[in-house]
C-alpha positions as CSV (number, residue, x, y, z in Angstrom):
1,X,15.9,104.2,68.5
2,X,14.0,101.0,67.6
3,X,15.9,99.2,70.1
4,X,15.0,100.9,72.9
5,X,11.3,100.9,72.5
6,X,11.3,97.5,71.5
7,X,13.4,96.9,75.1
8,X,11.0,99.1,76.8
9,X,8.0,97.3,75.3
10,X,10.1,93.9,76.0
11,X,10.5,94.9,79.8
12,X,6.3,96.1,80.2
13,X,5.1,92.4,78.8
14,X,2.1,91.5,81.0
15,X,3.5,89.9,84.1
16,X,6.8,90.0,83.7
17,X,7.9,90.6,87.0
18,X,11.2,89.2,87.4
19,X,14.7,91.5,86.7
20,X,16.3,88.5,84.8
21,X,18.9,87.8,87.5
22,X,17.0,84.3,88.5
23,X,17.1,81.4,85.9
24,X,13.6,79.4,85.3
25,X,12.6,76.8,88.2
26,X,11.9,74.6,85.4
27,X,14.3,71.6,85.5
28,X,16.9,71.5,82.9
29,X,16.1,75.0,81.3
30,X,18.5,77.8,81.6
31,X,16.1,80.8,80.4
32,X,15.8,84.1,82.6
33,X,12.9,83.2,85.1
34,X,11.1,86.4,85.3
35,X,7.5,85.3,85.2
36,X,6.0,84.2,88.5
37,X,4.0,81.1,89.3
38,X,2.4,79.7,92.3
39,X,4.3,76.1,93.9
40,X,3.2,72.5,92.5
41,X,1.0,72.4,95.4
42,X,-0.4,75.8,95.7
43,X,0.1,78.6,98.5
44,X,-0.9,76.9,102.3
45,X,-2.4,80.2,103.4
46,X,-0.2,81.9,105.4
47,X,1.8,84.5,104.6
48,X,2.4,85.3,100.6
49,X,4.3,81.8,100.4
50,X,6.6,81.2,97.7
51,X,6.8,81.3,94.1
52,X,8.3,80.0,91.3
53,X,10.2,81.9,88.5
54,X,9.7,80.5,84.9
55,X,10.6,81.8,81.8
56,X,7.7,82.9,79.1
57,X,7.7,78.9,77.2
58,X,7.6,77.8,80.8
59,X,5.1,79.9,82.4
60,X,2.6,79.6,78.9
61,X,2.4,75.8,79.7
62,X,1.6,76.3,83.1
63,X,-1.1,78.9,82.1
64,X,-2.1,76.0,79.6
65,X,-2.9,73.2,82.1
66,X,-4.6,75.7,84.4
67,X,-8.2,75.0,84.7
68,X,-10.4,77.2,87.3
69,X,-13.1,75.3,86.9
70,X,-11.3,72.0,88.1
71,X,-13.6,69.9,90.6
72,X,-16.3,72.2,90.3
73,X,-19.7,70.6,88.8
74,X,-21.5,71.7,86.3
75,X,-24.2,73.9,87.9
76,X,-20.9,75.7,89.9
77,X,-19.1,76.4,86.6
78,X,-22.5,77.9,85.2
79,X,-22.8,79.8,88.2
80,X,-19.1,80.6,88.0
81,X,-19.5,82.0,84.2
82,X,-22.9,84.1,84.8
83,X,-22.8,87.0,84.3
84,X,-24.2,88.0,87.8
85,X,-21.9,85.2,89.4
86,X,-21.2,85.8,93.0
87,X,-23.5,89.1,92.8
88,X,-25.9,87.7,94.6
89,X,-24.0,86.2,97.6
90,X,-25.4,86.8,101.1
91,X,-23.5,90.2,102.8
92,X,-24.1,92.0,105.9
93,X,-26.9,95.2,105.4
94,X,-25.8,98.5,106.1
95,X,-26.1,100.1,109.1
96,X,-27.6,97.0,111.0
97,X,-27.4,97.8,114.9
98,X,-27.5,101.5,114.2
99,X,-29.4,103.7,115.7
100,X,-32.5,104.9,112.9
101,X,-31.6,108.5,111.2
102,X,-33.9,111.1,112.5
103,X,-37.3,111.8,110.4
104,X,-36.8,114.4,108.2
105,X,-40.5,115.9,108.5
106,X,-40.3,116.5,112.1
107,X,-38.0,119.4,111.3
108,X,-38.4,122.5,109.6
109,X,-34.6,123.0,108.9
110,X,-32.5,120.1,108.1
111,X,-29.4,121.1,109.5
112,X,-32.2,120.7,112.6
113,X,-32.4,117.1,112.2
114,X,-28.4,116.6,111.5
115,X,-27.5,117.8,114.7
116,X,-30.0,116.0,116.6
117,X,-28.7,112.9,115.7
118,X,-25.8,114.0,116.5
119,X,-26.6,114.9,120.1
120,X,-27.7,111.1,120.2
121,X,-24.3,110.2,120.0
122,X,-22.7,112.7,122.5
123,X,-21.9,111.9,126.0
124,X,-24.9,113.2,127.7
125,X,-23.9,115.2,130.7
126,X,-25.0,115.0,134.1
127,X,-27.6,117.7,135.9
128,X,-24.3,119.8,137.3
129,X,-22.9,119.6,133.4
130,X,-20.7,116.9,133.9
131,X,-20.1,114.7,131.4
132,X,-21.7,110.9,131.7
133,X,-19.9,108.5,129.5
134,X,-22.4,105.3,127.7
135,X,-20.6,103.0,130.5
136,X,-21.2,105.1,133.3
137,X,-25.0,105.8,132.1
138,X,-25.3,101.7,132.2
139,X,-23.8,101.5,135.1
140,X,-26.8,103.2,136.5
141,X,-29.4,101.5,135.0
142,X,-27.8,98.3,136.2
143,X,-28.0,99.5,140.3
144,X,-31.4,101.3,138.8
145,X,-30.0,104.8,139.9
146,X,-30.8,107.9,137.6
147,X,-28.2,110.4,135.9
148,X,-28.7,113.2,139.1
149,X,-27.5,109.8,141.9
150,X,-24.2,111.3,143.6
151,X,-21.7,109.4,145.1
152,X,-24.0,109.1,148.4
153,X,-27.2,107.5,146.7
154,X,-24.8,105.2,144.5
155,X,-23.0,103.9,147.8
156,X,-26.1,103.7,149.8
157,X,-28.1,101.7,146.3
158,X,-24.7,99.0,146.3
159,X,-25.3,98.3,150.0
160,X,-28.9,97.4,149.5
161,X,-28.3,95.1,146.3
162,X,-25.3,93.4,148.1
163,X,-27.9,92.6,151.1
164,X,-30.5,91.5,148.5
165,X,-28.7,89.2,146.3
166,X,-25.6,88.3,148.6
167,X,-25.9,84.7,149.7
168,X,-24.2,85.1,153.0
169,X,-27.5,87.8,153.7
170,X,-30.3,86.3,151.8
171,X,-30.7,83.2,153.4
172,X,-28.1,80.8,150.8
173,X,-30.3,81.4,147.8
174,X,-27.7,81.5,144.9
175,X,-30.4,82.5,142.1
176,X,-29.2,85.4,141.7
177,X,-25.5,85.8,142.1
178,X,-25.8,87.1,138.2
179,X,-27.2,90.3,139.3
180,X,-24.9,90.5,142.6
181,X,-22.0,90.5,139.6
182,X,-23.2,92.9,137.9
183,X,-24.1,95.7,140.5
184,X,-20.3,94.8,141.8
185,X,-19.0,95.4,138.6
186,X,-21.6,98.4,138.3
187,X,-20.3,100.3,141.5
188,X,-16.6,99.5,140.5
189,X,-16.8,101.9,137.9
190,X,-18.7,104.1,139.1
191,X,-16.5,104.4,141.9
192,X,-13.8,104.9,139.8
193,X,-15.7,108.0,137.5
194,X,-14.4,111.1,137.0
195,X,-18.4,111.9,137.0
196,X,-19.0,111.1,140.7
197,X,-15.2,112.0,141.7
């Protein structure tokens, strides 16, 4: 009965990974390798790269000439060992570029203020109930049409830009062939919107 737990205590020593099948990388040692240990030169980065199997003597005197703290300067290695090491290091805040959470006070029932935050994120429809997606809705803003401009008003709104900012029928000027991209790319998709279909 003793054998066994000593086996199964034998088999759970910390990192023992290997099943004993492989022998130790170690040159002239012929010990079960079942410890693992990065390459001579370390892991290049890609992928999980390759390991070598050494057997406990083997992998203690490996663990024995690690050093961590090796090419690192003093002020680094006290850094390193602090308590609060790497604690303070620079990280993005939370919820930057979100929209703000509504005020609590302007409601009288919470579940009030929940849901009207969550109407901010909903695809506000159009006057007739159809739904305008975010890219439609800029698409508008970029011909400077409102959410009620059918397909008429749209087509009539590209015409006008084109003749405005096209410089074939504004006299050459080529200032502003930024904008003449964008209200192409504008009436594109609106053209292609289920919202003005």
């Amino acid at each position: 009965m003793s054998s066994q737990s000593d086996r199964r205590r034998h088999d759970r020593f910390h990192g023992r990974v290997g099943d004993g099948q492989r022998t130790c990388d170690h040159p002239a040692c012929a010990e079960a390798g079942e410890f693992r240990a990065p390459p001579p030169g370390g892991h290049s980065g890609d992928g999980p790269g390759q390991w070598r199997w050494l057997c406990l003597d083997h992998v203690r005197e490996f663990n024995a000439g690690y050093d961590f703290f090796d090419g690192m300067g003093a002020d680094e290695i006290y850094e390193a060992q602090s308590p609060l090491g790497g604690f303070y290091q620079s990280t993005n805040r939370w919820g930057a570029g979100a929209s703000p959470p509504p005020r609590w006070q302007d409601f009288e029932d919470p579940l009030d203020a929940i849901g009207a935050r969550f109407r901010r994120t909903m695809p506000r429809a159009r006057p007739d109930g159809t739904p305008l997606s975010d890219a439609d809705a800029r698409a508008l803003k970029t011909l400077g049409l409102e959410r009620d401009a059918d397909r008429r008003t749209i087509r009539r709104r590209y015409s006008e830009l084109v003749r405005r900012y096209h410089p074939d029928r504004n006299g050459g000027d080529r200032s502003h062939e930024d904008k003449l991209q964008r209200a192409i790319k504008a009436y594109e998709r609106l053209k292609k919107s289920p919202a003005f279909g």
